[in-house]
N, C-alpha and C positions, 0 to 999 in steps of 0.2 A: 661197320662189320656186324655190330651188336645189333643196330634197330635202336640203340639207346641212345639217350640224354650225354652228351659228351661234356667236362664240367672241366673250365681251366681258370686259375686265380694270375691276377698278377698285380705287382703295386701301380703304383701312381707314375706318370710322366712315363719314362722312355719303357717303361713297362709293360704300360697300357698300349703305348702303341707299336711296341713291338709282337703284338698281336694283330696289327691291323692284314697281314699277309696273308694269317693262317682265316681270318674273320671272314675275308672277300675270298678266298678260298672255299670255305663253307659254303656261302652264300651261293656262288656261283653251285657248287655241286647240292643242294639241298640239305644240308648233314646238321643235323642237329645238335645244336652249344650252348651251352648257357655258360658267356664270361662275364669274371666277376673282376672289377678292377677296384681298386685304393685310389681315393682322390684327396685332395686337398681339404683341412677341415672347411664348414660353409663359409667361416666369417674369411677366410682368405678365397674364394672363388670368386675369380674376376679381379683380383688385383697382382697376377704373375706371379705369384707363389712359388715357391721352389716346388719343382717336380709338378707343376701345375697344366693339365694338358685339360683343353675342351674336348675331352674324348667320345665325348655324346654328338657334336656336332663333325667330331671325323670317320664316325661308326656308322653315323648313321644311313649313308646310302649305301652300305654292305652289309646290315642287321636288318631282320624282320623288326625289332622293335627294340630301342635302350629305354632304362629309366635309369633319372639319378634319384637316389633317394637322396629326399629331404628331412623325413620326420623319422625316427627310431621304430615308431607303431606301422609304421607302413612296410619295416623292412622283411618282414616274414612275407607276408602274403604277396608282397612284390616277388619274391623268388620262384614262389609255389604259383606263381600267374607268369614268369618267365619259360619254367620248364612245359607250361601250357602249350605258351606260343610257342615253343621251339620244335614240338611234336607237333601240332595242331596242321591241319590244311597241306601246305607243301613243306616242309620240315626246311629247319633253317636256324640262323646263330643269333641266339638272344644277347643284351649286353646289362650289366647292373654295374653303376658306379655308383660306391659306397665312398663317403667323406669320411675322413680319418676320425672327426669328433663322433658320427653315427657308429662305428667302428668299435668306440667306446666305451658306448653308453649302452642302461639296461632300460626295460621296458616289461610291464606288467601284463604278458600277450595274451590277446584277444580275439580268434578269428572271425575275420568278417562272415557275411550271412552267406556265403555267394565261394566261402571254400571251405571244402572238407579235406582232409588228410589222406583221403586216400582218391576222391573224386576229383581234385586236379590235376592228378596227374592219369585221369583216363581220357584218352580221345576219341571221340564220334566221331567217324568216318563222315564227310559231309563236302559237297552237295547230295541230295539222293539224285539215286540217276533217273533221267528222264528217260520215259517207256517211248515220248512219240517219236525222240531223238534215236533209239536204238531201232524202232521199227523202221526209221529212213535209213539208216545205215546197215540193219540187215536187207531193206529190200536191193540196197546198191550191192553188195555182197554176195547175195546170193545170183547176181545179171551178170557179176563177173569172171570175164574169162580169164584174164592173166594178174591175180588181186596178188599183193605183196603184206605182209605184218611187218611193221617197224618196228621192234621193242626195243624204248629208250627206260631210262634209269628210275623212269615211277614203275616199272615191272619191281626193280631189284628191293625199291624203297616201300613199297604197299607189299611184299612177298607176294609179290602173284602168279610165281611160277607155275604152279598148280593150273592154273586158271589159263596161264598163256597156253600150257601143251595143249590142255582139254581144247579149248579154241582154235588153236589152228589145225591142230588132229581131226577134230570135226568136221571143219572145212577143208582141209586139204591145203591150206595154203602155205608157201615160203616164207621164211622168217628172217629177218635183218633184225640181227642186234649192234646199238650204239655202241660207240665205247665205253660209257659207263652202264650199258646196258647188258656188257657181256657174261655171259655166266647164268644167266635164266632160264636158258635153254641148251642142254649140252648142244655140244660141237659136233659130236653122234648122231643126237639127233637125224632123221633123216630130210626132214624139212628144215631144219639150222641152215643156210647157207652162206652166211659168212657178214662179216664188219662193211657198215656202208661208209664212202663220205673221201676224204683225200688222200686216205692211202689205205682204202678199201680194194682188194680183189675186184679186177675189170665186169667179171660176171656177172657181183652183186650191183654196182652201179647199171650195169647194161639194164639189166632186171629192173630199176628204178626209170631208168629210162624206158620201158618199153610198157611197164603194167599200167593195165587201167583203173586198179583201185587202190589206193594204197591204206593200209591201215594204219595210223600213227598211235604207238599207245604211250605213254608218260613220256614225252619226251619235247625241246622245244624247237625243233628245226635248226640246230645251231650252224653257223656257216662251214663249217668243218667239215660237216654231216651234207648238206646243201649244195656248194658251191654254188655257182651262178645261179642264185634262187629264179632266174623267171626261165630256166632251162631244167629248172629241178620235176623230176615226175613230168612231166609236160603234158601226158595225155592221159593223166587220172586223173581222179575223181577223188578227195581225200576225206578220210574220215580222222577225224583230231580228238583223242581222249588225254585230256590233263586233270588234273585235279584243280588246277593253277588259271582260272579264269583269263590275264593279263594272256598267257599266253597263245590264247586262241588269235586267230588272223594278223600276229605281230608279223610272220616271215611269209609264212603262208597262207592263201585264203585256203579256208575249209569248206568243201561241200556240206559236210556234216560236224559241225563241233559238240563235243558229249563231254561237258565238265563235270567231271565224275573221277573218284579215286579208282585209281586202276583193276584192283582187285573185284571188284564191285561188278565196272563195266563190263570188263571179259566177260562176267561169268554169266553177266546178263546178257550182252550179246551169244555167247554160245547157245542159252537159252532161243534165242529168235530166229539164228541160222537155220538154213537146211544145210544136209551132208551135203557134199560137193566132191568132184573128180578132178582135180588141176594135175594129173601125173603128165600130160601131153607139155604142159606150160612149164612144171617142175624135169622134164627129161632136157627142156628147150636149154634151159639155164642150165643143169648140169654139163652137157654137150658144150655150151660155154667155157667153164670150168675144165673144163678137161683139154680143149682145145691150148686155154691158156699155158696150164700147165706143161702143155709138149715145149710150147716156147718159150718157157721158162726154164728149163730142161737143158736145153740147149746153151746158155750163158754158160762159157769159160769160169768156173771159179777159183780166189785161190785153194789150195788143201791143206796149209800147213799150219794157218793160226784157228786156235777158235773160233767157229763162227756163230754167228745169233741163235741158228737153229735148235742146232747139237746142243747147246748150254739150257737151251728150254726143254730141250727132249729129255735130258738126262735127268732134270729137276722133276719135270713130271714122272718118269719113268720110276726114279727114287721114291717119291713119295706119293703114288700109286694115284695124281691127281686129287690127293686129299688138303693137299698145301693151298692155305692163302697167299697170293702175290700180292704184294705191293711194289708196283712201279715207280720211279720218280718221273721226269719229265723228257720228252727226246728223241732220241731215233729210238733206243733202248726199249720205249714204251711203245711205242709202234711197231716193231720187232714180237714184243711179247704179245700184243693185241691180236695179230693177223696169225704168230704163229706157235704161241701155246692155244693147247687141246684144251679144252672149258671141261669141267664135268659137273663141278659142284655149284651148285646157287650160291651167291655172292661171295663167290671166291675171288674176285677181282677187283683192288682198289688203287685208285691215281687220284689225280689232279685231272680234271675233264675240263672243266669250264675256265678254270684261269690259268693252268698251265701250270703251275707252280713249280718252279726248281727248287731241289731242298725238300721235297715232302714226305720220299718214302722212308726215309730213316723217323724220323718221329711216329711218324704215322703206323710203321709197322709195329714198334713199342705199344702203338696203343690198342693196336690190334691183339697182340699176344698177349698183352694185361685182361684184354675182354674176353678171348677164348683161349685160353692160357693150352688147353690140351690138344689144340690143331697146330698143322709146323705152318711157320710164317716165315716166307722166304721175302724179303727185297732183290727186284732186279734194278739197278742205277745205271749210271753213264759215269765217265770219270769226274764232268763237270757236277751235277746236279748232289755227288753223294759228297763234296765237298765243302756244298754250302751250309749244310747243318751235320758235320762230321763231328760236333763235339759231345750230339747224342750218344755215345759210345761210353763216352763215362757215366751217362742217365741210363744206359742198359744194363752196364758194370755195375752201376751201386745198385740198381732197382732188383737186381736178380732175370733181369728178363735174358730168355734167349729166342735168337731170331739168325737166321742164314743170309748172307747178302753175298749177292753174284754179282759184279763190277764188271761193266762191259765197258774198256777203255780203252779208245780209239786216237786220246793223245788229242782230241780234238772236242768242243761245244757241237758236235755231230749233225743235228738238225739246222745249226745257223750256214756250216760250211755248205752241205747238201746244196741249201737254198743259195750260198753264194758259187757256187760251182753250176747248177743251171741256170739262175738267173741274174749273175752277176758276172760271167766270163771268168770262173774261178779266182777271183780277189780276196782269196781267205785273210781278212782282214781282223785280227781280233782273235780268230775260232781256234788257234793251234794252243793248248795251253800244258802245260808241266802238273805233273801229282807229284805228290808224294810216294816214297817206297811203303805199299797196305801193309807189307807183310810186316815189317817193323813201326808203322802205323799199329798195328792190331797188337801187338806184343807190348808196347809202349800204355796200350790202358789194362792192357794183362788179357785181351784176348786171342783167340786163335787165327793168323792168317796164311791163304798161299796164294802163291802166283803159279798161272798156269799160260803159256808160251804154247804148247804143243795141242794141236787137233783131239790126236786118240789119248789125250789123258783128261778129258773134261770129263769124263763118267764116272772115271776111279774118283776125282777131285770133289764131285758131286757129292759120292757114296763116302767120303772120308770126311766131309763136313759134317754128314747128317748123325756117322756113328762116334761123333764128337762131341765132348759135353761141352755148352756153353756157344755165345756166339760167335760164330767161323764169319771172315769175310777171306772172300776168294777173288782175284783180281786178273780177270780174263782179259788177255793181251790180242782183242780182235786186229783185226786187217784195218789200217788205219782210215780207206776211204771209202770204205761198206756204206751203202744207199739203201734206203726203205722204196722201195717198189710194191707196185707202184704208184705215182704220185699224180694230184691233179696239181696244177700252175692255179695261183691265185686269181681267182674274177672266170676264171676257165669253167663251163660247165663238167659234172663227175664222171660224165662219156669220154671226154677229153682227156687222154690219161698218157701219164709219162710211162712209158714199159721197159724193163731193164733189156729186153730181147732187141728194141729197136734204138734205145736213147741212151744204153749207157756211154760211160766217158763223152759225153757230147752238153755241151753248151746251149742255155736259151735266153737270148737277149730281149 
């Protein structure tokens, strides 16, 4: 949320690797960590030690880079070179394992030639961008006719909001933001047209399917976003801006690849553009969008429980779009993706890359500690806010306040979805039992309600917000509520499940 250096200690053994979640978590979404763990003194490493874990060699395929320190003189500048790496290039979770004897001992410090106290922890934006890579990719861009921007999560992480509207404002072109990409571009916006990938709105997939240029900026093609990669874009021409070298022609070949920090390229590409007219290609895909919506329209709903919408409308509506969400993992996150309003730049934080259940309740703590004077709501699922529910006494003692909306369905919601179309409804496993929030929330001394009825999710909203301290509200949805609409795995993203044609039906 900060753009900062995120910093978490823990000791030795079950410690250490009870960070291995949050570690591949980072990793996977680019977020910058520097963990510091306790290890065994040296003369017991490698002989089973108590509390003895090779946590360097379990970190390491999920950390830009570990050290263990060996020597005490090393231990400064080891730090002041981790917080490097952790900003540096594509941002990402450092690890230092410190032995109980280093831990210690003192040392007469000396900084090497090669750090200053304030120069390591500045980062050069680097590769420079190449002029003859953006002159090929403005000349493809300016030839075409139905060009697409894809803005994935290096807009949010280089802030190149700025840069993104100037850019496609110039040219005229539609915009797809990832899901960790949302937020870059309001939802207002009149070129925003919505979340790509497998439970992306049919229009913006169609759009993917149909343009012939597509512009890819920070992002890395993930399958999510993709589906049946050799049906993905089929008839563009693509241009790939990463910062992340590895990332070029891993999912998809690039016509053009511009390894270059996000902020950088736009601004040089807007530079090379000519203006451009796409309102014929932008009316096409609207007309899409609106057709959809008629037959969405149409679905029989219930009206008497909560439903996902209303509980997002009310949250935004409360807090005028100024609130950071944090999602945990789920239907609930897909719900809040496709149908909260964006306004603000990185106002939007989950688990993208690995999914994580269990993340927003931590995670929104750590949000609120870093912009203490913005409201930070968590939206969860019954399952996901259950797995790190003991954070509540870390927000009690810490002083932090934060709103959490519980969308409980009485069900693991995403796993059932998946076994109701493509398991002939064998909900095996997904039905699961909470606990009562409201005596939940009372029990660490915070405030909770449950809310059962449709028309009182607004009051419940506005009675959280004029509440000191943190409110969890425990919204009693409709138990077998589906994210529509959905692509089937290995399915190309034109392929699309629609609640107007497929609901309550089965796919073997």
């Amino acid at each position: 949320a900060t753009g900062k250096v995120g910093v978490c200690v823990a000791t030795s053994g079950p410690g250490a690797t009870n960070l291995v979640t949050g570690l591949a978590t980072a990793y996977m979404d680019s977020t910058p960590i520097v963990a510091i763990t306790g290890q065994v003194a040296r003369h017991f490493i490698g002989r089973d030690a108590f509390q003895e874990t090779d946590v360097i060699g379990v970190t390491q395929p999920i950390t830009k880079h570990n050290f263990l320190v060996r020597n005490i003189e090393d231990l400064a500048d080891t730090v002041r070179e981790a917080f490097k790496l952790a900003l540096g290039g594509r941002p990402g979770p450092v690890l230092i394992d410190v032995p109980k004897d280093i831990q210690l001992s003192k040392t007469q410090y000396s900084p090497s030639a090669s750090v200053n106290s304030r120069e390591c922890y500045r980062v050069t934006r680097t590769p420079e961008v190449s002029t003859v890579a953006i002159a090929q990719a403005a000349k493809l861009i300016n030839k075409a006719e139905c060009p697409i921007i894809m803005s994935g999560h290096g807009v949010i992480l280089s802030r190149a909001y700025d840069e993104l509207r100037a850019f496609a404002e110039k040219t005229n072109i539609p915009v797809i933001t990832t899901l960790l990409g949302l937020s870059a571009l309001p939802d207002s916006h009149p070129l925003n047209i919505g979340m790509p990938g497998m439970h992306g709105p049919a229009h913006v997939n169609k759009a993917i399917g149909t343009a012939d240029v597509l512009i890819g900026v920070g992002l890395r093609f993930d399958d999510r976003v993709t589906g049946k990669v050799s049906e993905f874009a089929p008839h563009a021409r693509i241009i790939h801006i990463d910062i992340d070298p590895s990332e070029m022609h891993k999912v998809k070949v690039a016509t053009v690849p511009i390894v270059a920090d996000a902020k950088d390229a736009l601004a040089a590409l807007t530079m090379a553009v000519n203006p451009a007219d796409h309102r014929s290609w932008i009316n096409e895909i609207r007309s899409w969008e609106t057709r959809n919506a008629e037959l969405a329209s149409n679905v029989k709903r219930d009206q008497q429980y909560p439903d996902p919408t209303s509980i997002l409308e009310a949250i935004r509506a409360e807090t005028n779009g100024e609130a950071i969400i944090v999602t945990d993992v789920g239907q609930h996150q897909m719900w809040t993706a496709r149908h909260y309003t964006w306004s603000r730049p990185n106002s939007h934080i989950t688990s993208g890359g690995l999914g994580t259940m269990g993340f927003a309740l931590p995670a929104a703590m750590g949000v609120k500690m870093g912009i203490p004077d913005t409201p930070v709501w968590v939206v969860a699922g019954d399952g996901g806010i259950q797995m790190n529910i003991q954070e509540l006494a870390t927000l009690q003692q810490q002083g932090v306040t934060i709103k959490v909306a519980i969308m409980n369905n009485g069900y693991l919601g995403m796993v059932r979805q998946w076994q109701q179309f493509f398991h002939s409804r064998n909900y095996s496993e997904t039905p699961i039992t909470g606990p009562d929030y409201v005596k939940l929330a009372d029990a660490y001394g915070l405030t909770g309600m449950c809310i059962t009825r449709r028309e009182d999710v607004s009051a419940a909203v506005h009675k959280a917000m004029e509440t000191e301290g943190t409110v969890i509200i425990d919204f009693v949805i409709e138990s077998e509520s589906n994210v529509y609409p959905m692509v089937a795995p290995g399915s190309a993203i034109t392929n699309m499940i629609e609640e107007h044609v497929e609901e309550n039906t089965s796919h073997d």
